[in-house]
C-alpha positions in Angstrom: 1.2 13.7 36.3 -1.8 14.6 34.5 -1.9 12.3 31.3 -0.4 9.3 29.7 1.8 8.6 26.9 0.5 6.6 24.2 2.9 5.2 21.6 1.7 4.4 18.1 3.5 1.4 16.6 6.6 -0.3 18.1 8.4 -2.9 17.1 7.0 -6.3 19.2 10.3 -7.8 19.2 11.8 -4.6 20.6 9.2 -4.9 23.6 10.3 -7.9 23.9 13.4 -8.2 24.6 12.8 -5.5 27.3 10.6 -7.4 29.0 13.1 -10.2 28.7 16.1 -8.5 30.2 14.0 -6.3 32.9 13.0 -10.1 34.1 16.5 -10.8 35.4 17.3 -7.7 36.4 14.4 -6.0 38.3 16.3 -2.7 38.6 17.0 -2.5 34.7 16.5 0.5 33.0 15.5 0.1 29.3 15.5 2.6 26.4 13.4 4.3 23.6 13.9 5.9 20.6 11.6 7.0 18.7 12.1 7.8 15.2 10.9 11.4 15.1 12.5 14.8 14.8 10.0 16.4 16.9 10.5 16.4 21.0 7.7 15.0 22.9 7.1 18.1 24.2 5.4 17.2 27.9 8.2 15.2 28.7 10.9 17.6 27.7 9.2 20.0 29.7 8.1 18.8 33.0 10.4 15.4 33.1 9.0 12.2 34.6 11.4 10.5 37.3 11.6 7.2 39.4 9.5 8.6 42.2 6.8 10.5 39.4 6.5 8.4 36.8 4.4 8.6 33.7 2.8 5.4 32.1 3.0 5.3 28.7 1.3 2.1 26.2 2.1 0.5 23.4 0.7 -0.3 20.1 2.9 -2.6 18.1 3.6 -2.5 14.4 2.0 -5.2 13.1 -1.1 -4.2 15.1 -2.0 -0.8 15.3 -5.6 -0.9 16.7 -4.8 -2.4 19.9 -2.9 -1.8 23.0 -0.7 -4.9 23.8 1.8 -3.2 26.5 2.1 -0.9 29.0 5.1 0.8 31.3 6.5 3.6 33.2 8.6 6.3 31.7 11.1 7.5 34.5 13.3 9.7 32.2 13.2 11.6 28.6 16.5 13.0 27.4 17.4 14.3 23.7 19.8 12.8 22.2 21.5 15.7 20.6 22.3 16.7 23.6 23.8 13.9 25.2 27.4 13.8 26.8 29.8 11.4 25.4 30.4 9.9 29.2 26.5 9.0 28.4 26.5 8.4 24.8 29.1 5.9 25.6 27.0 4.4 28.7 24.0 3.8 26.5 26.4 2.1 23.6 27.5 -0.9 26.3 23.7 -0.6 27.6 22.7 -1.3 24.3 25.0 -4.0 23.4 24.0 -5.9 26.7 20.9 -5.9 26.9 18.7 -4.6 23.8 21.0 -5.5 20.8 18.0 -5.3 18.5 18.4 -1.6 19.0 22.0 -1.8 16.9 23.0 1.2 19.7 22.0 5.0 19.7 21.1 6.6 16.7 21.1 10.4 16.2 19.0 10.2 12.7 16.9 8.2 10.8 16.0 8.8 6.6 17.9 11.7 6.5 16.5 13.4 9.6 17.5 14.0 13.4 16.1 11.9 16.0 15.8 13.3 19.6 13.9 11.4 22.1 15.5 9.1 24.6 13.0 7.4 26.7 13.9 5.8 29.8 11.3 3.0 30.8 10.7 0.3 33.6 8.1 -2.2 34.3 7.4 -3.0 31.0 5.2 -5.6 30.6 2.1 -7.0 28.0 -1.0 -6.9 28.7 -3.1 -10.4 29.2 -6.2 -8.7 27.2 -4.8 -6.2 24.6 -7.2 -2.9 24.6 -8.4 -1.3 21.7 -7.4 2.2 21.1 -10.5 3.5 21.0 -10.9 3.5 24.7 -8.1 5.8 25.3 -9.1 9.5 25.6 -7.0 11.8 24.1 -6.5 14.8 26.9 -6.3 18.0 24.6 -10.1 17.3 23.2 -11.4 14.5 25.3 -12.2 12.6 22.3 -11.9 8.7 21.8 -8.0 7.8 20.0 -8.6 6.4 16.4 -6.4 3.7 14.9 -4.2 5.3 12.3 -2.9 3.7 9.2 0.9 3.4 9.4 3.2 3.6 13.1 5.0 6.8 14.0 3.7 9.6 15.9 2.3 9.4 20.0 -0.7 11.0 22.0 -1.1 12.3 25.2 -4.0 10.2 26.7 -5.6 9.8 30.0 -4.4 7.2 32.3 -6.6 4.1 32.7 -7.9 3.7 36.0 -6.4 0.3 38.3 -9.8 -1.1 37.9 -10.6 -0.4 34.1 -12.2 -2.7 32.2 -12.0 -3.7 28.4 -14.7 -2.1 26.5 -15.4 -4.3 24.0 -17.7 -2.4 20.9 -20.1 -3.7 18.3 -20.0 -0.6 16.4 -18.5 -1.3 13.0 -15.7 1.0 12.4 -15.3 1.4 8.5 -11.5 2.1 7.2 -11.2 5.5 5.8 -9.4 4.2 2.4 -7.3 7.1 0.6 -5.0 7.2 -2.1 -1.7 6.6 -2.2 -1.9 5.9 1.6 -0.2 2.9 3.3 -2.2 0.2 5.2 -1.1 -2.6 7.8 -3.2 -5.4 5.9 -3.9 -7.1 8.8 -6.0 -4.7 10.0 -8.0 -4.7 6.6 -8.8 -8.1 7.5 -9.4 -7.8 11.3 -11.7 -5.1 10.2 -13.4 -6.6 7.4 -12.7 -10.3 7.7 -12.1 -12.7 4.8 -8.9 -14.8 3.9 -5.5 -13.4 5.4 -3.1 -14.7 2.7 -5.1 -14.9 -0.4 -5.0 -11.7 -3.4 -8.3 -11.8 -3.8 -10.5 -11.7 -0.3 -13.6 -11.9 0.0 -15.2 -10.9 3.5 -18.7 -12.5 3.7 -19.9 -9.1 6.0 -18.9 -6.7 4.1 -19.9 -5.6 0.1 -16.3 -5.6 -0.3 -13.4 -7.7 -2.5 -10.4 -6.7 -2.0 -7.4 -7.1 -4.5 -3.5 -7.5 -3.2 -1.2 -7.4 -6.1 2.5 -7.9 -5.7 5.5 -9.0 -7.8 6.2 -11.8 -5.6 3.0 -13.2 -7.1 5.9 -14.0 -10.2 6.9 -16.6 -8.0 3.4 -18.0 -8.2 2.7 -17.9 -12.1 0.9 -14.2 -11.5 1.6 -11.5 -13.1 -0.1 -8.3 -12.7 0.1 -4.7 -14.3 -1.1 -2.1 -16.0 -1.9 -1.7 -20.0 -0.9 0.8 -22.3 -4.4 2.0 -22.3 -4.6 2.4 -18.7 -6.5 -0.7 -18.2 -5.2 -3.0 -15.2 -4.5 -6.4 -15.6 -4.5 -8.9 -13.0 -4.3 -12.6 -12.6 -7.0 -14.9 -11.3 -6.1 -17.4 -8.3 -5.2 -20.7 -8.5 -1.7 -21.3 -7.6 -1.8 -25.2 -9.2 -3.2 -26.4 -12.5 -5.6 -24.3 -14.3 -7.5 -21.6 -12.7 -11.1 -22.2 -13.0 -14.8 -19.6 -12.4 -15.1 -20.3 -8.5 -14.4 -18.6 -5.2 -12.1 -15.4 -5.5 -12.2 -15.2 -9.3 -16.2 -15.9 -9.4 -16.2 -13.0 -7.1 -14.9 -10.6 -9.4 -16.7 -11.7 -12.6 -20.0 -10.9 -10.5 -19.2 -8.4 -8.4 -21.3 -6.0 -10.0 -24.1 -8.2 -10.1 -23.9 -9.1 -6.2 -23.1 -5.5 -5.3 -19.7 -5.7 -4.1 -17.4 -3.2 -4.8 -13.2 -4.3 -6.1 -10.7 -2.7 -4.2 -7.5 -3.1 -5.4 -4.1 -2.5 -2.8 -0.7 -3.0 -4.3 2.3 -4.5 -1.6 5.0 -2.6 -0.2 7.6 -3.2 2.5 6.8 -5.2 5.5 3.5 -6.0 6.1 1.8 -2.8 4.2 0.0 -2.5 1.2 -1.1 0.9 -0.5 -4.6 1.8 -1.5 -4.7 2.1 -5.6 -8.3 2.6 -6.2 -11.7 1.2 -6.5 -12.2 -0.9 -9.4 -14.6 -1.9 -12.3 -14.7 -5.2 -14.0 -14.4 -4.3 -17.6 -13.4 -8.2 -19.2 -11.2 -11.6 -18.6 -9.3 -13.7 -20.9 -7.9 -16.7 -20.6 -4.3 -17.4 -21.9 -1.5 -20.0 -20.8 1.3 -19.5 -18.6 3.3 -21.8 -16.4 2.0 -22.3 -12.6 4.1 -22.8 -9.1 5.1 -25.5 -9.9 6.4 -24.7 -13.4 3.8 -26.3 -15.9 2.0 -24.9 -17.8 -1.8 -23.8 -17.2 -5.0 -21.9 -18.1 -4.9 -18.9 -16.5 -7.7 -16.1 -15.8 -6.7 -12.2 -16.6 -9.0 -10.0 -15.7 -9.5 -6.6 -16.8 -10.0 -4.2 -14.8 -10.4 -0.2 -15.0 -10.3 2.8 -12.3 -14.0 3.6 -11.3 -13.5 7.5 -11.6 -10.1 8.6 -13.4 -8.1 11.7 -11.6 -7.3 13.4 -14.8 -8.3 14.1 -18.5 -5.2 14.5 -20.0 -3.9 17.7 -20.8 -6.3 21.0 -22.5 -3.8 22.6 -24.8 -1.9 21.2 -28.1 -0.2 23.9 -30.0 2.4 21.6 -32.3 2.8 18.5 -33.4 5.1 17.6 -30.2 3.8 17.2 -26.8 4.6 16.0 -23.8 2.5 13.1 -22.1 3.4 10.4 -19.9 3.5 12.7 -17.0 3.2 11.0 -13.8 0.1 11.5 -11.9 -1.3 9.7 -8.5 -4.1 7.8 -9.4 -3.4 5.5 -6.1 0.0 4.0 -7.8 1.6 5.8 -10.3 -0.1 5.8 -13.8 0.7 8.0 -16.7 -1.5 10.6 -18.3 -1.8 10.5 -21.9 -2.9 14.0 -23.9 -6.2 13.0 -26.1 -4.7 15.8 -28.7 -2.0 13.8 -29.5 -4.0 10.8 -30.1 -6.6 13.1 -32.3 -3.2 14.8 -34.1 -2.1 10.8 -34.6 -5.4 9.6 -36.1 -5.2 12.5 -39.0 -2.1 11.5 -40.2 -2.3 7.9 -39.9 -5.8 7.6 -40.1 -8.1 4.7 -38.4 -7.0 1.3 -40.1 -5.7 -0.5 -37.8 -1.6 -0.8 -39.1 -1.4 -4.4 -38.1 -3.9 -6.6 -39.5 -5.9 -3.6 -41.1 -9.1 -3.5 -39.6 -11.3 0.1 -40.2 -14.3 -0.4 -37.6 -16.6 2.2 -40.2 -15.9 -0.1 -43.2 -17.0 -3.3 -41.2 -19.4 -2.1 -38.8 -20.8 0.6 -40.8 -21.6 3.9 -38.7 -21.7 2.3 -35.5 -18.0 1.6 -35.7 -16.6 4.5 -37.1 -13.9 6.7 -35.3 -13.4 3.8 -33.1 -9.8 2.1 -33.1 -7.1 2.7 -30.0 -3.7 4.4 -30.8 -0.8 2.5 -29.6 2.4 4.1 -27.9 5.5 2.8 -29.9 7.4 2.9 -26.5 5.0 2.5 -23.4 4.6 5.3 -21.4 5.4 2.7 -18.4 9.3 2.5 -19.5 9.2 5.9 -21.1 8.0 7.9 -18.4 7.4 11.7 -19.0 8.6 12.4 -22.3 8.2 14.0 -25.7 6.0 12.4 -28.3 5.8 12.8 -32.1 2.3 11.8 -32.5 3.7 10.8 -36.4 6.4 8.6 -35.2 5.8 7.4 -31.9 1.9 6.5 -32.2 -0.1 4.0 -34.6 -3.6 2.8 -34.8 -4.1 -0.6 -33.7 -7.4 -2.3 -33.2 -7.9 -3.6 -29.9 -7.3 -7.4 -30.5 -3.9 -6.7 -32.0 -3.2 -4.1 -29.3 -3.9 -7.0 -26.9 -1.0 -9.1 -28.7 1.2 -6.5 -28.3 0.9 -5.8 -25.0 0.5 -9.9 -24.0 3.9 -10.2 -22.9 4.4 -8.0 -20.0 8.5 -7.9 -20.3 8.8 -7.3 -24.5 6.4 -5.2 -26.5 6.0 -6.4 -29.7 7.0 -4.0 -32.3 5.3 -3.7 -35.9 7.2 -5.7 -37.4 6.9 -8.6 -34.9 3.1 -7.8 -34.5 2.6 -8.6 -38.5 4.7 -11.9 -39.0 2.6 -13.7 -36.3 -0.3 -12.2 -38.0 -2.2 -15.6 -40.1 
């Protein structure tokens, strides 16, 4: 055969326990299966066998810029197509010797899976390679390391005698929104601590920000504002959080030329790009840490470096519809500036909590300046329409701040004015 199959992302532990079983059983036949709908297309069509194998490698899951093992593919079948005499062959396979595999399955999230491949000689390699010294075959270009696992190349086998490549070119990560990341290779790329949510690589003019609502757990609790301003908490897991390492970092970013990058977690060990950030302000405020008592903690404030949208052009009554979800990295919610201009001429600009007008007490400089509040956040009401009379008030900023303090109750009004001294 005339290339090589390179696999992106499999499970380690499914490798594994190949390797395990093939040990005591030299002969043993193992299986793959691929979660795609889509044939791999060169083995459908001129099928590998015992005595014309193809090799095909392995990047794992949980490490997606390296090769860590390597094989031979004897057989590809489709699994649509298979008899039941075989179907029920593979199911006893399966329960013997790869019962990580929970058997043959025909789909996967709603769609048909297909390829059954048929591997021997699996083994992991003593130095893993990195995928860059793979060559794909259509375009003779150099294999990148992609962002999530799924998918496959044809390569070019490695010769017997190859040896590692090992580059001092700095590959930068091409981040893009909405898109899904294995984190350790942020930090294999980058450097800088691996468990921390604010890291700091000391090579790179680069902080990034992991936000997750396990941080709960840890006296964290990060979000987004009515005002589309995102809030997150310093670090410090015990007693109060004080100006140094991570949280320093962020206060002076600016200053030291390091740019915020802020990832939020999702399943397994991804985490999804939101944006690049601007330090806008911090507070401190008290809240209990991991161990319960309570603590100073650091929020910082942080906004989106250059904003998707605008809001909406046209406003042709005195209901609209904002709230509309947009991707702005994670999902935020665009708010239509006519309503808030509509909301201002009715209720005008004192603020309707403590009473504030920004013109009367700073004079010209602070006139037309006061923020309209949502009455229900667009974050629980979603897309939805708005009476700019009834569902928005003026609020100056400070007593928008105590409405918006506690991230599971809004205050209302009423509440707002009876804590007001």
């Amino acid at each position: 055969m005339d290339y090589a199959l390179y696999i992106n992302g499999i499970y380690d532990s499914c490798l594994k326990e190949i390797i395990a079983s093939q040990k005591n059983n030299s002969d043993l036949t193992c299986y793959l299966q691929p979660y795609s709908s889509d044939t791999i297309v060169k083995l459908e069509n001129d099928q590998p066998s015992f005595k014309s194998p193809i090799t095909i490698y392995f990047s794992v899951s949980d490490d997606l810029s390296t090769v860590r093992y390597t094989g031979n593919i004897i057989e590809w079948e489709d699994k649509q197509k298979l008899s039941p005499a075989r179907s029920s062959f593979l199911a006893d396979h399966m329960n013997e010797f790869q019962p990580e595999e929970n058997g043959i399955y025909l789909e996967h999230s709603g769609k048909l899976c297909r390829n059954l491949i048929s591997v021997r000689n699996v083994s992991k390699l003593e130095v893993p390679i990195p995928v860059s010294n793979f060559i794909k075959t259509k375009d003779g270009i150099p294999l990148k390391p992609r962002s999530q696992p799924g998918k496959w190349s044809y390569v070019k086998e490695l010769p017997a005698d190859f040896v590692v490549e090992q580059s001092n070119v700095f590959i930068p990560i091409d981040f893009r929104q909405g898109k899904r990341y294995l984190r350790k290779n942020i930090i294999d790329t980058y450097g800088g601590q691996s468990r921390s949510g604010i890291t700091t690589p000391a090579k790179h003019p680069h902080i990034f920000l992991f936000t997750s609502d396990v941080g709960k757990e840890f006296g964290y609790i990060d979000g987004w504002t009515d005002d589309g301003t995102f809030e997150i908490c310093g670090e410090g897991q015990v007693g109060d959080m004080d100006y140094v390492r991570g949280n320093k970092a962020i206060l002076e970013h600016r200053k030291n030329g390091k740019e915020l990058h802020l990832f939020e977690k999702t399943k397994d060990r991804y985490v999804r790009y939101i944006s690049k950030m601007i330090y806008k302000s911090h507070r401190e405020d008290r809240g209990p840490d991991i161990n319960g008592k309570d603590r100073k903690r650091i929020i910082f404030e942080l906004t989106v470096e250059s904003p998707l949208t605008e809001g909406d052009s046209d406003f042709s009554s005195t209901e609209t519809v904002e709230g509309k979800k947009v991707l702005r990295y994670t999902t935020v919610y665009e708010r239509d500036p006519k309503a808030r201009a509509e909301a201002l001429t009715i209720h005008g600009y004192d603020c309707k909590g403590c009473g504030l007008n920004f013109g009367d007490f700073y004079g010209e400089h602070g006139r037309g300046f006061i923020h309209v509040h949502h009455i229900k956040p667009l974050s629980e009401s979603g897309e939805t329409k708005i009476d700019p009379e009834t569902d928005l008030i003026p609020l100056c900023p400070n007593c928008h701040a105590m409405v918006h303090k506690n991230k599971s109750h809004t205050l209302t009004l009423d509440e707002l004015k009876e804590i007001i001294k």
